[in-house]
TIMARZA-77372 format. One record per residue (C-alpha): x, y negated, z; residue in three letters. Coordinates in Angstrom, 2 decimals. Each point is the difference from the previous one (the first is absolute). Layout:
<pts>
+---------+---------+---------+------+
!      xx !      yy !      zz ! resn !
+---------+---------+---------+------+
!       X !       Y !       Z !  ALA !
...
+---------+---------+---------+------+
</pts>
This chain:
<pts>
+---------+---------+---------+------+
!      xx !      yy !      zz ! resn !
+---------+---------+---------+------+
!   -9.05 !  -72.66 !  182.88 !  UNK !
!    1.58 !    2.78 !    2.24 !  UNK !
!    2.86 !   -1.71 !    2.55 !  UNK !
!    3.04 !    2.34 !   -0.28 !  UNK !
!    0.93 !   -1.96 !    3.16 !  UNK !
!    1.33 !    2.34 !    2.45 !  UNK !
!    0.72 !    3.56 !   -1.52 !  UNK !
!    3.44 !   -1.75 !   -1.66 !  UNK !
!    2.98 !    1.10 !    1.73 !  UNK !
!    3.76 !   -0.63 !   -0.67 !  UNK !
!    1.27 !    3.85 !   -0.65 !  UNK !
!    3.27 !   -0.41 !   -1.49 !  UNK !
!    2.62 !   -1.38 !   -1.94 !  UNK !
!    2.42 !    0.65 !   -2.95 !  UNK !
!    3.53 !   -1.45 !   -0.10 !  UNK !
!    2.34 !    0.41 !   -2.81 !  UNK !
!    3.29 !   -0.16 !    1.05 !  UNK !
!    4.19 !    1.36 !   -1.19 !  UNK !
!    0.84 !   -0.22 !    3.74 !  UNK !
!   -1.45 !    3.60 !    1.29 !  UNK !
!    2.77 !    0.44 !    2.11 !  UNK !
!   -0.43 !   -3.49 !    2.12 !  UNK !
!   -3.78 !    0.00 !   -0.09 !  UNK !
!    0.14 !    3.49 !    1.93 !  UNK !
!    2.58 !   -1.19 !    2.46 !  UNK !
!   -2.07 !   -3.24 !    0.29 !  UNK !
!   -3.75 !    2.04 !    0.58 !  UNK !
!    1.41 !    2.37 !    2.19 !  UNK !
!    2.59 !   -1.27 !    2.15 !  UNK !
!   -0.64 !   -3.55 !    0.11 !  UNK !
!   -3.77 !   -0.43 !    0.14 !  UNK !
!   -0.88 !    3.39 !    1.09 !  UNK !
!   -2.41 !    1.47 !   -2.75 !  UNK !
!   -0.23 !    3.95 !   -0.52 !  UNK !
!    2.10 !    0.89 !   -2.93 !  UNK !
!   -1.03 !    2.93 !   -2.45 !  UNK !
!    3.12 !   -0.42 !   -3.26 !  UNK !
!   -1.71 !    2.12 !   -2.41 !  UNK !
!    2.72 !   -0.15 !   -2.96 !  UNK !
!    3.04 !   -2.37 !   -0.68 !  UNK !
!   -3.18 !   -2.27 !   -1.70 !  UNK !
!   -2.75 !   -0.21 !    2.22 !  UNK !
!    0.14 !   -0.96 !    3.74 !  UNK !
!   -2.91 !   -0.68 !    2.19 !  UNK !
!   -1.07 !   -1.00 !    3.74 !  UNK !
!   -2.75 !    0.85 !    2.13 !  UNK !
!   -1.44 !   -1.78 !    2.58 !  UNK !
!   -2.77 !    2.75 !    1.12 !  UNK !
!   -2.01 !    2.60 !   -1.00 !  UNK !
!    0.40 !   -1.00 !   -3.61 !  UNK !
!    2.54 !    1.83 !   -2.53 !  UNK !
!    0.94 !   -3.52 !   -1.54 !  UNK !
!    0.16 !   -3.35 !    0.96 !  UNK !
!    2.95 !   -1.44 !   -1.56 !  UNK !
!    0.64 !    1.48 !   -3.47 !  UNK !
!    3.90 !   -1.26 !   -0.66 !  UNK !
!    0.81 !    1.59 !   -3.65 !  UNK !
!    3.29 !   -0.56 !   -2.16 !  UNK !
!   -0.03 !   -3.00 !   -2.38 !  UNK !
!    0.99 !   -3.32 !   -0.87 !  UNK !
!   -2.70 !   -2.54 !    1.44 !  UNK !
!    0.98 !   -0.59 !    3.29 !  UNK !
!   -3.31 !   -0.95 !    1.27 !  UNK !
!   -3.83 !    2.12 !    0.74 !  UNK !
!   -1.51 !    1.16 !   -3.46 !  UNK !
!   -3.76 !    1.14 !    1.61 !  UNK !
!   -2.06 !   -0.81 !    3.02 !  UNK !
!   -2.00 !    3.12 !    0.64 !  UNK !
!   -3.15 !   -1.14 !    1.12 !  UNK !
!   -2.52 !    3.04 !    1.99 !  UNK !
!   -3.40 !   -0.31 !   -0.42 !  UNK !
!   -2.75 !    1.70 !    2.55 !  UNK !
!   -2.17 !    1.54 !   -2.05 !  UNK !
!   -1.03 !    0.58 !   -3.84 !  UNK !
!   -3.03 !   -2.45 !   -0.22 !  UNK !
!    2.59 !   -2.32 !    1.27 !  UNK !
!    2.66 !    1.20 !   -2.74 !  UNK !
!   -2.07 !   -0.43 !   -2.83 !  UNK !
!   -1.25 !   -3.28 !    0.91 !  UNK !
!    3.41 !   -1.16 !   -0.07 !  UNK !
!    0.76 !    2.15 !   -3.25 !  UNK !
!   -3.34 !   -1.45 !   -1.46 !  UNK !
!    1.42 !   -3.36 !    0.51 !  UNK !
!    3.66 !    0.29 !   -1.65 !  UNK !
!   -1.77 !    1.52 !   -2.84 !  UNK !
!   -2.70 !   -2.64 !   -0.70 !  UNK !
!    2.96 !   -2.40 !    0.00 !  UNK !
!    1.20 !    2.37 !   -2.59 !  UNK !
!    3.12 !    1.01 !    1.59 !  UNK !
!    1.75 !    3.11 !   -0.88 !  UNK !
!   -0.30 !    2.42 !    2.68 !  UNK !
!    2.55 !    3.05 !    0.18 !  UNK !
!   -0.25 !    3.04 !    2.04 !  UNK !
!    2.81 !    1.02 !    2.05 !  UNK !
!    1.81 !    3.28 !   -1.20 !  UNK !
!   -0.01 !    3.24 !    2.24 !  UNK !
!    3.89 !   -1.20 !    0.46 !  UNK !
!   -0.61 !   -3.43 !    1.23 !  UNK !
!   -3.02 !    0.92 !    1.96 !  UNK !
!    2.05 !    2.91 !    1.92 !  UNK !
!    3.06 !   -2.60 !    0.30 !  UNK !
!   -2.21 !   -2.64 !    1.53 !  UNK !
!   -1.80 !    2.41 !    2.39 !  UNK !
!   -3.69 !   -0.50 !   -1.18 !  UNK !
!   -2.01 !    2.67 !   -1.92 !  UNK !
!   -1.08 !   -2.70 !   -3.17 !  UNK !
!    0.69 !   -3.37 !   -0.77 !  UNK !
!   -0.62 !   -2.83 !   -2.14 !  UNK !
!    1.95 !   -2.64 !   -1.64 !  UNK !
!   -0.63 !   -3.25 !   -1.28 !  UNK !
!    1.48 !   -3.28 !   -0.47 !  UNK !
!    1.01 !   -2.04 !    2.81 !  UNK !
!    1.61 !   -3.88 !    0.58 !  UNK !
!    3.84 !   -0.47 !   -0.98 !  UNK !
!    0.20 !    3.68 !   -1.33 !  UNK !
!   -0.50 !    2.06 !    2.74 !  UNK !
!   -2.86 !    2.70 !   -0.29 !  UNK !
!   -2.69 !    0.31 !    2.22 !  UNK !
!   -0.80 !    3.73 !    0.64 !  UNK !
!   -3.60 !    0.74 !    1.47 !  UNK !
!   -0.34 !    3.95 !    1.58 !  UNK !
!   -2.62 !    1.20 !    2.36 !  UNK !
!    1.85 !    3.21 !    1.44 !  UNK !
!    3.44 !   -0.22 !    1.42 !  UNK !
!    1.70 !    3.17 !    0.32 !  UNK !
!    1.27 !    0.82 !    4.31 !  UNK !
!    1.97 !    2.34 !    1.66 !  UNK !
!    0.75 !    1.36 !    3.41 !  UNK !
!    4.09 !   -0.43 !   -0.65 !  UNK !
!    1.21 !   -1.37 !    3.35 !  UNK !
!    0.92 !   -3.99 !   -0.69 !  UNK !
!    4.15 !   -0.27 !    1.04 !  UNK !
!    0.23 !   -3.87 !    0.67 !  UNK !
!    1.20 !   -2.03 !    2.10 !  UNK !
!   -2.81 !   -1.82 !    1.26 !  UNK !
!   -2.99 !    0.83 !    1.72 !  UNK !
!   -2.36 !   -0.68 !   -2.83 !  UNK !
!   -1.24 !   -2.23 !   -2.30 !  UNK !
!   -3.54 !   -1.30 !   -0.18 !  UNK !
!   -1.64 !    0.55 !   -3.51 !  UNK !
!   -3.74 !    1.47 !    0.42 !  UNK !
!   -2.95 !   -1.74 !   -1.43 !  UNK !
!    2.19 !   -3.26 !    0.18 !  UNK !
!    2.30 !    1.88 !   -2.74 !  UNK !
!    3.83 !    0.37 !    0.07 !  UNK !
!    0.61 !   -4.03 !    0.23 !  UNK !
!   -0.18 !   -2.72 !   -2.58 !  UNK !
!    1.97 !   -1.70 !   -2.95 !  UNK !
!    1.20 !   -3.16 !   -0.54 !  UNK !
!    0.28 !   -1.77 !   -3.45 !  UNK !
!    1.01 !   -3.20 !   -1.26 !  UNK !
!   -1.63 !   -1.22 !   -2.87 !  UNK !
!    0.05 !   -3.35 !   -2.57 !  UNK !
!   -3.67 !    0.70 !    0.24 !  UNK !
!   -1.32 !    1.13 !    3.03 !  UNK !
!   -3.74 !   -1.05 !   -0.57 !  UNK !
!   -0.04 !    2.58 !   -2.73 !  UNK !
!    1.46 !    2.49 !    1.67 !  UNK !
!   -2.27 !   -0.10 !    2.64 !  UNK !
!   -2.99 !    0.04 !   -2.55 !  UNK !
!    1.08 !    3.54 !   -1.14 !  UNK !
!    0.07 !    1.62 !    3.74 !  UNK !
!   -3.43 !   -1.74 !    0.76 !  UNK !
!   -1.22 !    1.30 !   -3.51 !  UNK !
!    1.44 !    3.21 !    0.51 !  UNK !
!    0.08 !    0.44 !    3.64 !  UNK !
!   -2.78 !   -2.15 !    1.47 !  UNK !
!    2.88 !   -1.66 !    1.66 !  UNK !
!   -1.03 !   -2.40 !    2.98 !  UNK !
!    1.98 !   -3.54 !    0.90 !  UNK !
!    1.29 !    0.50 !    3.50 !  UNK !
!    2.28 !   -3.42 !    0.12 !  UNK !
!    2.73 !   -2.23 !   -1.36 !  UNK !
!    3.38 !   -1.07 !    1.09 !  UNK !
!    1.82 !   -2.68 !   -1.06 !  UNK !
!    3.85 !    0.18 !    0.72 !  UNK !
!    3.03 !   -1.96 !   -1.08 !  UNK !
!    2.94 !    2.20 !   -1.48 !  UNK !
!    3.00 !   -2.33 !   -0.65 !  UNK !
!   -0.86 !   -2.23 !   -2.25 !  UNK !
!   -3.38 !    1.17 !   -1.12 !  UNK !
!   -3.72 !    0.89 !    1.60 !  UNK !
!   -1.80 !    2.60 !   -0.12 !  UNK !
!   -3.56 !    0.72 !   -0.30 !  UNK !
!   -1.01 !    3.72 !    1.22 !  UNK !
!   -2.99 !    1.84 !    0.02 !  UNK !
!   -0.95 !    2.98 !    1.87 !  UNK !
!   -2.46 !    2.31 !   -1.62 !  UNK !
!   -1.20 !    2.78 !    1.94 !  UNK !
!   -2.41 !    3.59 !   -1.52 !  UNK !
!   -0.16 !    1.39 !    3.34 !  UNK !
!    0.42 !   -0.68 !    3.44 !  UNK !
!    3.66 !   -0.84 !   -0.31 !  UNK !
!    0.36 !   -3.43 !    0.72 !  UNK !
!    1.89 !   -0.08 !   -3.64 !  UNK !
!    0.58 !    2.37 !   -2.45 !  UNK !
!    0.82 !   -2.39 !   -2.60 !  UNK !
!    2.10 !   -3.20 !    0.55 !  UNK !
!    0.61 !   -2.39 !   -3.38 !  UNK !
!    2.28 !   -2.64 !    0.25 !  UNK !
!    0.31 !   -2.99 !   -1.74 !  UNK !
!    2.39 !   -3.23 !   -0.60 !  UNK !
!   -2.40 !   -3.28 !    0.22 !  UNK !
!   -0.47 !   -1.71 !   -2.55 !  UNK !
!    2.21 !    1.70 !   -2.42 !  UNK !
!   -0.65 !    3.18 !   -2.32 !  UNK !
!    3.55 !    1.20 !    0.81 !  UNK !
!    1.00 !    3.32 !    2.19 !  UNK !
!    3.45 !    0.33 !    1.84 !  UNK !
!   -0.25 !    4.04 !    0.87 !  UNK !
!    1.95 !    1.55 !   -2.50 !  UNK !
!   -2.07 !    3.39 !    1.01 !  UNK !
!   -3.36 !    0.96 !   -1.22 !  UNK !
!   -0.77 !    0.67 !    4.07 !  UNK !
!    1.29 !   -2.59 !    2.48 !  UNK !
!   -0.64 !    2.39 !    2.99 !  UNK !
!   -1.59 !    3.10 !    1.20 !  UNK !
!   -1.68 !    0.37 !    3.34 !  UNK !
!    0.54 !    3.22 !    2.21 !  UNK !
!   -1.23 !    0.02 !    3.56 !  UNK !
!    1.33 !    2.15 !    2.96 !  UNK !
!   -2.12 !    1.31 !    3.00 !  UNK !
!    2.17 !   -1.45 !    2.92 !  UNK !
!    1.86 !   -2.67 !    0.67 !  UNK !
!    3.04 !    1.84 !    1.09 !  UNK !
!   -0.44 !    1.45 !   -3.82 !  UNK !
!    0.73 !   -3.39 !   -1.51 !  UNK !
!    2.42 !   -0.97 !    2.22 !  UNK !
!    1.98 !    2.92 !   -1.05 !  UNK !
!   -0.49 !   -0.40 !   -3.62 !  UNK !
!    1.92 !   -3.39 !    0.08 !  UNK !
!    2.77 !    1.07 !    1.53 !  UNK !
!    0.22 !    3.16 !   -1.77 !  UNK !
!    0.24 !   -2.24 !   -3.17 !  UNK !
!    2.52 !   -1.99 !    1.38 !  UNK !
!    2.34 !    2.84 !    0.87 !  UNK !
!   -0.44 !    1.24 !   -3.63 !  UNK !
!    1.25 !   -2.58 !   -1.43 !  UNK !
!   -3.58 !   -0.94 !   -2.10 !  UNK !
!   -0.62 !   -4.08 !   -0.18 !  UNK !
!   -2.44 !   -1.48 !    2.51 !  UNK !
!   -1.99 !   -2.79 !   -1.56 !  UNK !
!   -2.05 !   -1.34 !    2.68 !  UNK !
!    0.33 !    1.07 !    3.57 !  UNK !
!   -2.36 !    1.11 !    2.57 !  UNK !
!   -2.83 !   -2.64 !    0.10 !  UNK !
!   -3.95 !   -0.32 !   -0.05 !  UNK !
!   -2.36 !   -0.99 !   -2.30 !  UNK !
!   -2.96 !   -2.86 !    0.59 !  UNK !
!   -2.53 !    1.87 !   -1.99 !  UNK !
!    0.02 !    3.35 !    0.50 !  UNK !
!    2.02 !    0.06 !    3.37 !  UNK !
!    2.24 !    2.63 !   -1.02 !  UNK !
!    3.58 !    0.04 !    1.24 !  UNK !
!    2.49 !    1.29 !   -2.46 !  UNK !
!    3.46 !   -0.22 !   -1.74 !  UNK !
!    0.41 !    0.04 !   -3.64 !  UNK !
!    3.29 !    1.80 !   -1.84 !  UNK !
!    1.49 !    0.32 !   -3.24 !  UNK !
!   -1.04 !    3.40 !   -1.94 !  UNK !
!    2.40 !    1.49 !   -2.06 !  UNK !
!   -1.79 !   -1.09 !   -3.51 !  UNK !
!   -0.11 !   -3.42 !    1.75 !  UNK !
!   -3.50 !   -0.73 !    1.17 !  UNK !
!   -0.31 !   -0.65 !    3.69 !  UNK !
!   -1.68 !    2.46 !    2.24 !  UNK !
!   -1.80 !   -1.29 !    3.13 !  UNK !
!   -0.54 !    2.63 !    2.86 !  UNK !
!   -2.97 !   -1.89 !    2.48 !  UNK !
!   -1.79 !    1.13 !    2.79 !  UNK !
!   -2.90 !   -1.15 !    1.40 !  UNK !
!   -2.53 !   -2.21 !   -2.60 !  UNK !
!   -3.40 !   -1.06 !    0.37 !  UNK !
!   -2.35 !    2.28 !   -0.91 !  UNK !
!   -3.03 !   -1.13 !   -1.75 !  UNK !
!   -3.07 !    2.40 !    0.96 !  UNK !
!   -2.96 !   -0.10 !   -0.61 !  UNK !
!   -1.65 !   -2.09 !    2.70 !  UNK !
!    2.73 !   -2.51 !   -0.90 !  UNK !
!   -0.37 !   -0.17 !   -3.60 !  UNK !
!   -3.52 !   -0.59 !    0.48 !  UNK !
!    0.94 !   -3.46 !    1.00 !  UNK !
!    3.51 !   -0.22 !   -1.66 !  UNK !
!    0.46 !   -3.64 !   -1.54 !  UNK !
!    3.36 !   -0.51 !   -2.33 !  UNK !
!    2.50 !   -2.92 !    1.48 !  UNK !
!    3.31 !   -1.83 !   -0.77 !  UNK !
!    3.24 !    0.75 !    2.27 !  UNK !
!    2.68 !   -2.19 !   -0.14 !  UNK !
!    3.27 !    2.05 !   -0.29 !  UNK !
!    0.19 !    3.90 !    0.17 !  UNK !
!    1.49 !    0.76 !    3.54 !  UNK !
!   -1.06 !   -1.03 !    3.73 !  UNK !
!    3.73 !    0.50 !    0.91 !  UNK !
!    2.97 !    2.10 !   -1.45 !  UNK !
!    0.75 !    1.34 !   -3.52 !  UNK !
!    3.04 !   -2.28 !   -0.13 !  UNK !
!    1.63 !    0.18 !   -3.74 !  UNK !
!    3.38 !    2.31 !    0.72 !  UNK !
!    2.84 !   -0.84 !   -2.19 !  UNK !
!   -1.61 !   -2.52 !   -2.16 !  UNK !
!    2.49 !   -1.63 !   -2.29 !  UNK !
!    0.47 !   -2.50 !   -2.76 !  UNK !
!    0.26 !    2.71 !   -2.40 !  UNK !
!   -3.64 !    1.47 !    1.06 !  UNK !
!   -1.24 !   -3.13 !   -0.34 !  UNK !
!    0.92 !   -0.89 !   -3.27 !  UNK !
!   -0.58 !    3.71 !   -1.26 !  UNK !
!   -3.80 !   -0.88 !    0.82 !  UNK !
!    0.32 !   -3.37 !   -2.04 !  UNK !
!    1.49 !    1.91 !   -2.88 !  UNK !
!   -2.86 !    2.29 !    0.24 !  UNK !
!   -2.58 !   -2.77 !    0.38 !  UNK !
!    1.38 !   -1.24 !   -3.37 !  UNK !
!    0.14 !    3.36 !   -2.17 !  UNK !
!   -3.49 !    0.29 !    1.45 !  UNK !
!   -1.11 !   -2.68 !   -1.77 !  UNK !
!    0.95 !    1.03 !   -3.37 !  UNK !
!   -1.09 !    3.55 !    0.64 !  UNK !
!   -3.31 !    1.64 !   -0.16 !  UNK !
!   -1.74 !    1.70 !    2.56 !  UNK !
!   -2.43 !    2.89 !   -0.85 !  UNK !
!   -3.38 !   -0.23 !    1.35 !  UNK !
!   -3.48 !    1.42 !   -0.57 !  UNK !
!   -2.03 !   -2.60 !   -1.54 !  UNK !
!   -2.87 !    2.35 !   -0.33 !  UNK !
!    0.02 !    1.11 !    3.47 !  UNK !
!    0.59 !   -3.56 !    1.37 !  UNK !
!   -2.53 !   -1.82 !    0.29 !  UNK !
!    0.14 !   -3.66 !    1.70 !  UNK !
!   -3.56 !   -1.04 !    1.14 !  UNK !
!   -0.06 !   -0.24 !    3.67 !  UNK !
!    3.69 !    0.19 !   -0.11 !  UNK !
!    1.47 !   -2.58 !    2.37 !  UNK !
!    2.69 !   -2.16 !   -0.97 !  UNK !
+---------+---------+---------+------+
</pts>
């Protein structure tokens, strides 16, 4: 069985939002992203080379609708296509407008956990447009443009459909007390990024209190000075910081997380382990206890915010989440 292991790389993401106006203020001016406004509907960011990296169009959802996912090569592609469609899941190709508006010359769609698509491509479209940001740089490469956090009533499962899919590799668990409950999170990493894919759980209920699909996504700058100046640029903008500057046990990264316009936190790191080769020759998966060395110090947590995540812990309960049974599977899945 071929190991996709490797040639997966984070490419982009889609975000459905009604607040164009903030999320271009908040991308440009406050973290620092290139900006390219294409129409009153359709926003996006760069962070290199790439035409797209963040695809914000006009909508209602408030939250990312597709993970675009870029492949190396096309023995790698269709092993991963092969895959989905033994599991007999519908697989769509991307029109000529959604490929051009994404930046990537074809693309595939399929069905992904809690109703967000995952989009495979192979060819991402470039140009030689000078970047206008504010920072330095940000690193993306063959580690990919950063990772994505998701909170899940059932994060086994979900992390049986990126090891079916993806090959997906265990770097490590945390275990972290939020309030009044614990968490359980696991790191899953498809390429030398220490994490690509972080799935959190409550312990020892099948309950979720992140109202959004995506808890957080992961952006990281080149220099320290670049961070540094992203958190205060949010500040002066008047966007919410959730967690100030602080660094993680697992990874090592130091970072700040803020509030995104549709309401997901971003977190803008510097610095994480790398997992190369020589390393993941010897790589073995362990258990942190809580998710920062020092720092990342709640800002502004109330009452209110905490019983907003009880009342969410409760509708969760009641509600369904969509999964991909088929593309899911549990054996060697740990708990």
């Amino acid at each position: 069985m071929t190991d996709v292991f490797g040639s997966v790389h984070l490419g982009y993401l889609v975000v459905e939002s009604r607040k164009m106006s903030e999320w271009q203020r908040f991308g440009r001016d406050a973290i620092g992203m290139h900006i390219d406004v294409l129409s009153p509907e359709v926003t996006r960011f760069r962070l290199d080379d790439r035409e797209c990296r963040f695809l914000i169009q006009k909508g209602d959802r408030e939250d990312v609708t597709a993970l675009g996912w870029q492949v190396d090569d096309h023995e790698t592609f269709d092993v991963i296509l092969g895959r989905v469609v033994e599991a007999g899941i519908p697989v769509i190709e991307g029109t000529p407008e959604e490929c051009a508006l994404r930046g990537v010359e074809r693309l595939w769609r399929f069905a992904g956990p809690k109703g967000m698509a995952t989009e495979i491509f192979t060819t991402p479209l470039t140009t030689s447009k000078p970047l206008m940001m504010l920072n330095s740089a940000f690193v993306t490469g063959a580690s990919g443009m950063g990772h994505v956090a998701i909170a899940s009533k059932d994060a086994m499962q979900m992390h049986g459909y990126y090891s079916e899919v993806f090959d997906a590799r265990l770097t490590d668990f945390i275990e972290e007390r939020v309030g009044p409950i614990s968490l359980r999170i696991r790191f899953l990493r498809v390429n030398e990024r220490h994490h690509s894919i972080a799935l959190a759980n409550v312990k020892g209920l099948a309950v979720n209190p992140i109202p959004s699909d995506v808890q957080h996504v992961n952006i990281q700058v080149a220099e320290l000075d670049d961070m540094v100046g992203a958190f205060e640029r949010v500040t002066a903008e008047g966007f919410k910081m959730m967690w100030t500057v602080g660094q993680h046990t697992n990874d090592r990264e130091l970072s700040f997380y803020c509030v995104t316009p549709s309401g997901f936190e971003l977190e803008v790191g510097w610095n994480p382990v790398l997992i190369t080769p020589e390393v993941e020759a010897t790589w073995e998966p362990s258990t942190y206890q809580g998710i920062s060395i020092w720092g990342h110090t709640p800002v502004g947590e109330t009452v209110l915010h905490k019983m907003n995540m009880f009342r969410t812990m409760v509708r969760s309960k009641m509600q369904q989440e969509m999964t991909v049974p088929e593309l899911s599977p549990l054996d060697g899945i740990p708990s």
